[in-house]
FILO-217251 format. One record per residue (C-alpha): residue number from 1; x, y, z. Coordinates in nm, 2 decimals. Each point is the difference from the previous one (the first is absolute). Layout:
- num  px  py  pz
- NUM  X  Y  Z
...
***
This chain:
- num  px  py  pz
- 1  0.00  0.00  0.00
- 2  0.15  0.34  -0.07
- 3  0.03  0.33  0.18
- 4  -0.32  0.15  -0.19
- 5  -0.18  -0.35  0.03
- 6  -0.02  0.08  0.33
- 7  -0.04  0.37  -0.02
- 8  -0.34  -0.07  -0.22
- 9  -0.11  -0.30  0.26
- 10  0.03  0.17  0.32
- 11  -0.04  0.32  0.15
- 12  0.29  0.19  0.19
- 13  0.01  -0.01  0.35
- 14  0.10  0.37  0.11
- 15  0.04  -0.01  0.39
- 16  0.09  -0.21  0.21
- 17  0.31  -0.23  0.05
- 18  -0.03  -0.10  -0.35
- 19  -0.02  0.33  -0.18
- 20  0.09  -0.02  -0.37
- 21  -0.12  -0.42  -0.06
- 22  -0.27  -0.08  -0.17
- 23  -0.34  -0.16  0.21
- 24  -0.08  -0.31  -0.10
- 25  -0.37  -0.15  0.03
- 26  -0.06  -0.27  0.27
- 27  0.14  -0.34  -0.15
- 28  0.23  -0.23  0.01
- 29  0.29  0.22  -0.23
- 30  0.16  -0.16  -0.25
- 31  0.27  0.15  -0.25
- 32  0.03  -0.15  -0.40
- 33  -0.20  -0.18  -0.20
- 34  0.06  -0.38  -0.02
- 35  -0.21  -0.31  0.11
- 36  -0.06  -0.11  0.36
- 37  0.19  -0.36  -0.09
- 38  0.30  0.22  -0.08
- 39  0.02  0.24  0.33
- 40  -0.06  -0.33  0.23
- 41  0.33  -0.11  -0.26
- 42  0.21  0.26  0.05
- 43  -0.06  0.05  0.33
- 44  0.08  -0.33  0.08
- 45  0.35  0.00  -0.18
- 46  0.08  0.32  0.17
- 47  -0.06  -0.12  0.36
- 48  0.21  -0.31  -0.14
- 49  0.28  0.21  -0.05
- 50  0.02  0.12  0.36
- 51  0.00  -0.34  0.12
- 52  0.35  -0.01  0.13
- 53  0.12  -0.18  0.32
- 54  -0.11  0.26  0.24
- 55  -0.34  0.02  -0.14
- 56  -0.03  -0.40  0.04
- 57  0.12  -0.01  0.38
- 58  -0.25  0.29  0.07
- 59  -0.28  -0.24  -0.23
- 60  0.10  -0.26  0.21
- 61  0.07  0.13  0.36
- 62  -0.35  0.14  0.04
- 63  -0.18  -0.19  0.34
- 64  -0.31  0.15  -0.06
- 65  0.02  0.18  0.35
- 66  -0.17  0.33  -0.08
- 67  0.24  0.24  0.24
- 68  0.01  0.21  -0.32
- 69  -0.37  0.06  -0.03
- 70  0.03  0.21  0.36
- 71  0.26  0.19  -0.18
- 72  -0.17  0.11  -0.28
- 73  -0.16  0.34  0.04
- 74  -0.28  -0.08  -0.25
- 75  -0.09  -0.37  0.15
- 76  0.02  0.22  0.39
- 77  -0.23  0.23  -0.12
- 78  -0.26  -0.22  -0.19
- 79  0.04  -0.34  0.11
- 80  -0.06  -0.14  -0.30
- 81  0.20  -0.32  -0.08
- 82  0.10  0.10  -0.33
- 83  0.21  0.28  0.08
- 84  0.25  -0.27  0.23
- 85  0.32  0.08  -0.23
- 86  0.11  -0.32  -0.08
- 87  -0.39  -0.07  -0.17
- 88  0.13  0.31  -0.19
- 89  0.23  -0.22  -0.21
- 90  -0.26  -0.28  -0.07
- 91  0.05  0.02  -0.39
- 92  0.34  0.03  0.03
- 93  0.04  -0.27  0.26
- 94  -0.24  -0.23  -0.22
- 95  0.23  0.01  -0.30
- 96  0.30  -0.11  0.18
- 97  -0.17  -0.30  0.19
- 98  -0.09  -0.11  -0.36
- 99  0.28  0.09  -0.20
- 100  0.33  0.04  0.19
- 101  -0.06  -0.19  0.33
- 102  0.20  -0.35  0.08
- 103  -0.35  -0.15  -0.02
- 104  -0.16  0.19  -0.28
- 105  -0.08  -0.29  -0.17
- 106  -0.23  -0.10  0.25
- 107  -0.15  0.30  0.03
- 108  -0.09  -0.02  -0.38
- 109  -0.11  -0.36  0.00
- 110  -0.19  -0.03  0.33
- 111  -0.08  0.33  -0.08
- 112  0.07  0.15  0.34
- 113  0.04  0.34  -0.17
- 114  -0.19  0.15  -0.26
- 115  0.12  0.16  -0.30
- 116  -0.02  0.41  0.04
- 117  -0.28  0.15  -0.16
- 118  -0.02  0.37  -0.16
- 119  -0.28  0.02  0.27
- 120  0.20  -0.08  0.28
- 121  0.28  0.28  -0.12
- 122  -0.29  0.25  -0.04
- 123  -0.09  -0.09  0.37
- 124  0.34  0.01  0.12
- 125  0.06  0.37  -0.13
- 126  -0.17  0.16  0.26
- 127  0.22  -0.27  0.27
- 128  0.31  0.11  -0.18
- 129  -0.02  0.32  -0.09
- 130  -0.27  0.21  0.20
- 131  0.04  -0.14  0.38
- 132  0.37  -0.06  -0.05
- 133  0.26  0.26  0.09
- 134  0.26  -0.25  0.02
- 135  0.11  0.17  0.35
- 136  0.15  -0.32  0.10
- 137  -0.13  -0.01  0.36
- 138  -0.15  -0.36  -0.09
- 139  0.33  -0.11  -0.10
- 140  0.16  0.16  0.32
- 141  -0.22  -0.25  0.20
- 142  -0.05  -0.28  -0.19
- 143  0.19  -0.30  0.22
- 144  0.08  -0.19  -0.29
- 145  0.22  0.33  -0.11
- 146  -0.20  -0.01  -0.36
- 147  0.04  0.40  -0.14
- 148  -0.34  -0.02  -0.18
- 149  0.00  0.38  -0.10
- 150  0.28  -0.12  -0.24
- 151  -0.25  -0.26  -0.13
- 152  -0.24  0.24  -0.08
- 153  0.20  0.21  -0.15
- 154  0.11  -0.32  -0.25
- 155  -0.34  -0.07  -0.03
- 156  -0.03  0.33  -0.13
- 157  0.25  -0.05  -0.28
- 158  -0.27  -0.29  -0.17
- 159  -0.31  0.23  0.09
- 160  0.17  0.28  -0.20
- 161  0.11  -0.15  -0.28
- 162  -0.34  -0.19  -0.07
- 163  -0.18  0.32  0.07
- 164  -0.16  0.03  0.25
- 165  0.13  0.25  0.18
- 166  -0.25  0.30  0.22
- 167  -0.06  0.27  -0.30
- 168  0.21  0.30  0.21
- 169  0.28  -0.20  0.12
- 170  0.07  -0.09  -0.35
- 171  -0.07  0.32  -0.13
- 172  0.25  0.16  0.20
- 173  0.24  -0.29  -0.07
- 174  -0.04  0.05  -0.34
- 175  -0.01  0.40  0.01
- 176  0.41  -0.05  0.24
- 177  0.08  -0.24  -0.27
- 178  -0.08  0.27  -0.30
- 179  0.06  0.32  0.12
- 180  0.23  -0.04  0.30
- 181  -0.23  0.06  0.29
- 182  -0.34  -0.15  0.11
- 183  -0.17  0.32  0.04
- 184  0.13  0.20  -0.25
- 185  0.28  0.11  0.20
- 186  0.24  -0.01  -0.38
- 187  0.35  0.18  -0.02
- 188  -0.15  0.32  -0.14
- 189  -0.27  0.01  0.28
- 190  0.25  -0.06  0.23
- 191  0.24  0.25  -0.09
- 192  -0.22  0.28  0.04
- 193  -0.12  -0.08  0.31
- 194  0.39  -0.03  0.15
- 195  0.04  0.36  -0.20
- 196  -0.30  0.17  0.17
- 197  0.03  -0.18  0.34
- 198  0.38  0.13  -0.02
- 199  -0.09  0.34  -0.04
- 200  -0.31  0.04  0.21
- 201  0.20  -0.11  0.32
- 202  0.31  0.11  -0.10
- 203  0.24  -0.33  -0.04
- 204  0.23  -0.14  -0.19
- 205  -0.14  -0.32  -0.16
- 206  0.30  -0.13  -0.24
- 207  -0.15  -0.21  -0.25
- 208  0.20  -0.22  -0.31
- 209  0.35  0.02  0.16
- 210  0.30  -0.15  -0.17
- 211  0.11  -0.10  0.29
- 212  -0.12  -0.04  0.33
- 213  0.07  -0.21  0.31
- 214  -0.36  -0.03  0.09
- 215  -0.30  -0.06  -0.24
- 216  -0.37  0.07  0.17
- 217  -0.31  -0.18  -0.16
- 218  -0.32  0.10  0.08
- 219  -0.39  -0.16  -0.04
- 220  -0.22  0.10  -0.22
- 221  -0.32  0.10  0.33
- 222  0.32  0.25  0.13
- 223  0.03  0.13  -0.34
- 224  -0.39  0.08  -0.07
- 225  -0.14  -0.02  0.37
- 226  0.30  0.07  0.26
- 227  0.21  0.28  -0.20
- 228  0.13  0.11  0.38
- 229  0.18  -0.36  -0.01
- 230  0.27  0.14  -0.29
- 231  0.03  0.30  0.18
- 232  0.07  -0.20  0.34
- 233  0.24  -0.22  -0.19
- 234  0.24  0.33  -0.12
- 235  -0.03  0.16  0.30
- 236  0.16  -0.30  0.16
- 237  0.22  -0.06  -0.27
- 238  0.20  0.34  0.01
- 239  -0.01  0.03  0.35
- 240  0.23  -0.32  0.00
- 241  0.21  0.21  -0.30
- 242  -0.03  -0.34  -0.21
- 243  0.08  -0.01  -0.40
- 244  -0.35  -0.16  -0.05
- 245  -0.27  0.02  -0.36
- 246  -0.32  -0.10  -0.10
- 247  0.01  -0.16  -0.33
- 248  -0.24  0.01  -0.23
- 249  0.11  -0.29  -0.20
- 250  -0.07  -0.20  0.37
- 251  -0.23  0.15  0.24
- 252  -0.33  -0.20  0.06
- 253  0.07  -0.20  0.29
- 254  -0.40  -0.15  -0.05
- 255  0.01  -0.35  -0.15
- 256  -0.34  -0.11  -0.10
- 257  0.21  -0.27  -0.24
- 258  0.08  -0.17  0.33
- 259  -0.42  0.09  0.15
- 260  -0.18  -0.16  -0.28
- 261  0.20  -0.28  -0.07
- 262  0.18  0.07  -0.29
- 263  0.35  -0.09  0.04
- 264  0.11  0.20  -0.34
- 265  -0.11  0.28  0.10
- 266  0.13  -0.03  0.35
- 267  0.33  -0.02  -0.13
- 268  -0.03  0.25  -0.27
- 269  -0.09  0.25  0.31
- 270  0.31  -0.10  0.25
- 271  0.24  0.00  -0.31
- 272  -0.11  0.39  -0.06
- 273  0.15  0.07  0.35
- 274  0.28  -0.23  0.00
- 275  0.11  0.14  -0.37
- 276  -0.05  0.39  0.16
- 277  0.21  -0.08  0.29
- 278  0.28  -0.19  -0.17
- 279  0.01  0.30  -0.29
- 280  0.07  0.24  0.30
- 281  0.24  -0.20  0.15
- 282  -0.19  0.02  0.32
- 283  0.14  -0.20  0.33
- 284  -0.38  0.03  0.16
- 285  -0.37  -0.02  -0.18
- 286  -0.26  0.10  0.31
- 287  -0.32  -0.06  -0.05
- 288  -0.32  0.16  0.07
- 289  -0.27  -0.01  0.30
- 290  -0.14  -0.32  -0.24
- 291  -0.05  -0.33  0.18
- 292  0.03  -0.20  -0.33
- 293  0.23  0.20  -0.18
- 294  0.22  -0.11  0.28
- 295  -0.05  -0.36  0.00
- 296  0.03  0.02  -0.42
- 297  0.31  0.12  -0.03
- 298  0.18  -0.07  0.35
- 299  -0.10  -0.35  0.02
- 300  -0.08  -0.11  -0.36
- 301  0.21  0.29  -0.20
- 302  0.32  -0.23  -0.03
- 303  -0.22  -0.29  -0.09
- 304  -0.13  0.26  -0.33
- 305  0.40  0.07  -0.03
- 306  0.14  -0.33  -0.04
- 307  0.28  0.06  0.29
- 308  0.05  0.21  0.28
- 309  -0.06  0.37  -0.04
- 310  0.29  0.23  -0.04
- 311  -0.12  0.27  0.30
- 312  -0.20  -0.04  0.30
- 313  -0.39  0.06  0.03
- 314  -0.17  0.12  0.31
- 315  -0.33  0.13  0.09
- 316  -0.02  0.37  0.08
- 317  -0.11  -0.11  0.36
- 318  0.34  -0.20  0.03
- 319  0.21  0.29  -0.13
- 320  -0.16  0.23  0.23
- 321  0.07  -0.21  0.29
- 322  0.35  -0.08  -0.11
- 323  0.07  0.37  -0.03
- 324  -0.18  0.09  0.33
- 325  0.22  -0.27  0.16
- 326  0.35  0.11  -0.11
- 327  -0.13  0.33  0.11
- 328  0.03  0.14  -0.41
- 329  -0.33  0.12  0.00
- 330  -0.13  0.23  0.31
- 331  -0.36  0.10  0.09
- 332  -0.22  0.14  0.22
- 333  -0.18  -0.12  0.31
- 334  -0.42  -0.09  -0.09
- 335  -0.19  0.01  0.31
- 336  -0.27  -0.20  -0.10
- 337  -0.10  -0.36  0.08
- 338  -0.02  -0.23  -0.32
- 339  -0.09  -0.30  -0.11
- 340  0.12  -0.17  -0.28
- 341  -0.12  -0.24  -0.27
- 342  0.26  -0.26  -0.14
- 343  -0.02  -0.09  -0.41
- 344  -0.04  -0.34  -0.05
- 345  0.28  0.00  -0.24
- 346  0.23  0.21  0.14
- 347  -0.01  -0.13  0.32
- 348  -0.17  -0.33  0.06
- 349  0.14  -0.11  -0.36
- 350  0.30  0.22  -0.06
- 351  0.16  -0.01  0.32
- 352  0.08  0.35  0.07
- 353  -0.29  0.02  0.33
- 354  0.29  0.17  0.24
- 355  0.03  0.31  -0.23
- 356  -0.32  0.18  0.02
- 357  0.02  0.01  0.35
- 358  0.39  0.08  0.03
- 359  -0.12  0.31  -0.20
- 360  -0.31  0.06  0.27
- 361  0.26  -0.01  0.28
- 362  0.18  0.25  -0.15
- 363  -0.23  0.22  -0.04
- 364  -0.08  -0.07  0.38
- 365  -0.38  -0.03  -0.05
- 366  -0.18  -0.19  0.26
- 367  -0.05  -0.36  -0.18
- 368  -0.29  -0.16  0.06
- 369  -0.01  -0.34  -0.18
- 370  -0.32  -0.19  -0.15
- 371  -0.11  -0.37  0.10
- 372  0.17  -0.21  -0.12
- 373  0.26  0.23  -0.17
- 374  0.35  -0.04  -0.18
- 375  0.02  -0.32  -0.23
- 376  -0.41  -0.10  0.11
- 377  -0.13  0.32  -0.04
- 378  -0.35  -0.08  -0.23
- 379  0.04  0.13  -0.36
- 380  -0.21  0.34  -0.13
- 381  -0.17  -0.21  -0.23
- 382  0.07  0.17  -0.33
- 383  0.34  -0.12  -0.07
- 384  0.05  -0.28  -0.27
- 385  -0.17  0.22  -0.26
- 386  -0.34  -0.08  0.16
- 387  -0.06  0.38  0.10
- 388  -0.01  0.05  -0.37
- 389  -0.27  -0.24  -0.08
- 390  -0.37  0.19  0.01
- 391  -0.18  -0.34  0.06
- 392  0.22  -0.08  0.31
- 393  -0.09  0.32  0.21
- 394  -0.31  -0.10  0.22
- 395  0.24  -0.32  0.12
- 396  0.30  0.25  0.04
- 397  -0.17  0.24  0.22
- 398  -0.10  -0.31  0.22
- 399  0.34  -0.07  0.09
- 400  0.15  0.36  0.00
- 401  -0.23  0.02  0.33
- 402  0.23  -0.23  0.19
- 403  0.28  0.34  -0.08
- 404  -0.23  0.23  0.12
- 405  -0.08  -0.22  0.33
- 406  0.42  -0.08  0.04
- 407  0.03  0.39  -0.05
- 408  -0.25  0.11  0.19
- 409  0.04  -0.22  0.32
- 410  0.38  0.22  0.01
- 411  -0.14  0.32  0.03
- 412  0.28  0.13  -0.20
- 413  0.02  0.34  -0.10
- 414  0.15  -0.08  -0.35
- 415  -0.01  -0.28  -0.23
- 416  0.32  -0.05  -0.16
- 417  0.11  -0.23  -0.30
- 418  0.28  -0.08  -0.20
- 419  -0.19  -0.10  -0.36
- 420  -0.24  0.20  -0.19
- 421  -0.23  -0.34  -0.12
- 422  -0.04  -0.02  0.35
- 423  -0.07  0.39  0.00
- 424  -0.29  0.01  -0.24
- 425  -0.16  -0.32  0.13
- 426  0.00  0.26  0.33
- 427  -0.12  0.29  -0.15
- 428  -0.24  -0.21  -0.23
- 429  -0.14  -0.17  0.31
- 430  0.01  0.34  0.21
- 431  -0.26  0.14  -0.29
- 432  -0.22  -0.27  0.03
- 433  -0.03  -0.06  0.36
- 434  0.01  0.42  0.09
- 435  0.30  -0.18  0.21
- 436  0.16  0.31  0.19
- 437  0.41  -0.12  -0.05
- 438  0.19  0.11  -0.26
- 439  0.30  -0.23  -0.15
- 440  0.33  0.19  0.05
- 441  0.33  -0.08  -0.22
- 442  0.31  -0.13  0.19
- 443  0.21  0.21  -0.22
- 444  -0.20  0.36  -0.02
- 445  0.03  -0.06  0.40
- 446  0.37  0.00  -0.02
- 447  0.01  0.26  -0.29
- 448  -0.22  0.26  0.19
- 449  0.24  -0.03  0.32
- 450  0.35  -0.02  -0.11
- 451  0.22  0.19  0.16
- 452  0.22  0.22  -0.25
- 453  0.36  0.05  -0.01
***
């Protein structure tokens, strides 16, 4: 289907956390034209492909125990038995017993497992893709140490390219993978807004650099939504006196390659950055207040490379902290108590759960931490891509009250957070509830207190 298929189909959505993506009717969403037989085929030979050894001990280590139901936001706040995570991956699970497995033959003789229909998969979209944000807190307790949020995000790679994929989240896939940026965020866009963001608060914002030791990237929802977020970054940036750029061959830290499933894409995305970075000769690439931008390229970015990468990669969050620490970076006291919410994928995922709250002690604010918090802390519930998907939002604002209860029960004066998914999901859920607590950015807090000179 191309861009103006979709542009006659569906009507644009103009507010909201999907501004700029076109609203699809109620259905199960499916992309291409080609018979049912032929997406259960492809489908199938794309899971196939994924099954490698880890995918078979996870297939095979499951005890049935249900421990990851209770951590699953969207089984908590429904109790409906088909939102247990590991039921998520039914299809997916199916194909291997039947095709892969030590006893698959048995499975297809005694028929034990049925073949995968094109009905099941259409099913199975909403499981995978709408009450999914592949936050990982079911694999954090799962006893059998399975890391189901990378199964769905395989089972992902056979959804996508059979085509059946939510309408927005492949939209803005497909709009990152044309243009350069899911929401229209293209070099040219970009480039003004650095130019008149530059000169309305008067700083220096060095942009397609020969050479520089340190390359920033940025995500597309700071680009259109959270402008303040480049400033931030600069301020920080000279106050440090680094040789840093922006570079407009590599900026968009967003990877809805790696959200949708399509693996292509996902590496045509990292490889912008990587290719910016390396053409700069930079030693460090930081990356933006994104939870999945992180986990793309920190985690997965050598994988896209084919060997290590030639200069480090850290979340803003971690440099912050790191240059707080060694005393670099200087700010101001914040008397004000604070709560803060932990990304999925920067902390509970990606590891990096000390540094927001290295930068909080710094800033000497009164830290008043949510239950459970750090690496169990529950997930916003729009990360994964499901916050853009128009069909998923009635189930999305169901689990987004267990934030506002885990906030709330603080009685924080400030909500802080380190990724701006997590941000909008806030601010989206904030507008729909007439919720009194504003989401505040890790790094504008440090940008609006440093300490000069």
């Amino acid at each position: 289907m191309s861009a103006a298929d979709i542009d006659k189909q569906h009507p644009l959505e103009t507010k909201g956390p999907r501004f700029g993506i076109k609203k699809p009717k109620a259905r199960c969403d499916k992309q291409g034209e080609m018979p049912d037989s032929e997406r259960v085929q492809i489908a199938m030979r794309n899971f196939a492909r994924d099954f490698g050894a880890h995918v078979a001990t996870y297939m095979e280590s499951c005890i049935h125990c249900g421990m990851c139901a209770e951590a699953c936001h969207y089984y908590v706040q429904t109790n409906d038995p088909k939102y247990t995570p590991i039921w998520k991956l039914e299809p997916f699970k199916q194909a291997y017993k039947r095709e892969m497995s030590p006893f698959a033959f048995f499975y297809r003789t005694l028929g034990l497992k049925a073949r995968v229909t094109v009905e099941q998969l259409e099913e199975w979209q909403e499981l995978i893709y709408d009450s999914c944000t592949m936050c990982g807190r079911c694999t954090l307790i799962c006893p059998m140490g399975i890391d189901i949020a990378v199964l769905v995000s395989q089972a992902r790679h056979g959804m996508f390219q059979a085509g059946l994929v939510p309408h927005e989240l492949w939209a803005a896939a497909e709009r990152a993978e044309r243009e350069g940026s899911p929401l229209g965020a293209t070099p040219k866009v970009f480039k003004e807004r650095i130019e008149w963001l530059a000169d309305d608060h008067d700083v220096e914002i060095p942009v397609d650099k020969d050479k520089a030791d340190v390359i920033i990237s940025m995500s597309s929802i700071e680009i259109m939504k959270y402008p303040d977020s480049i400033v931030s970054t600069a301020r920080v940036l000279n106050a440090l006196g680094e040789n840093w750029t922006i570079r407009l061959d590599g900026y968009e830290a967003t990877n809805f390659g790696l959200l949708s499933g399509n693996s292509q894409w996902q590496k045509d995305m990292s490889m912008k950055l990587i290719n910016a970075a390396i053409q700069c000769g930079a030693k460090l690439l930081i990356l933006p207040e994104c939870g999945h931008a992180y986990g793309a390229l920190r985690w997965a970015g050598a994988n896209m490379y084919g060997k290590p990468l030639p200069f480090r990669v850290m979340h803003i969050s971690e440099f912050l902290a790191e240059n707080l620490s060694t005393g670099r970076l200087k700010v101001k006291t914040v008397d004000k108590s604070v709560t803060f919410h932990d990304p999925c994928q920067v902390s509970r995922r990606g590891g990096a759960t000390p540094a927001g709250r290295v930068v909080l002690n710094a800033l000497g604010v009164e830290l008043r931490e949510m239950t459970p918090t750090g690496d169990l802390n529950w997930c916003c519930g729009g990360g994964g891509g499901v916050v853009t998907i128009h069909r998923a939002d009635d189930l999305r604002y169901k689990v987004f009250e267990i934030k506002m209860k885990q906030v709330n029960d603080t009685g924080a004066e400030l909500l802080v957070m380190s990724c701006s998914n997590c941000r909008l999901t806030f601010d989206d859920g904030q507008a729909h509830f007439k919720w009194d607590k504003t989401a505040n950015s890790l790094l504008e807090m440090v940008a609006d207190n440093l300490v000069e000179g």
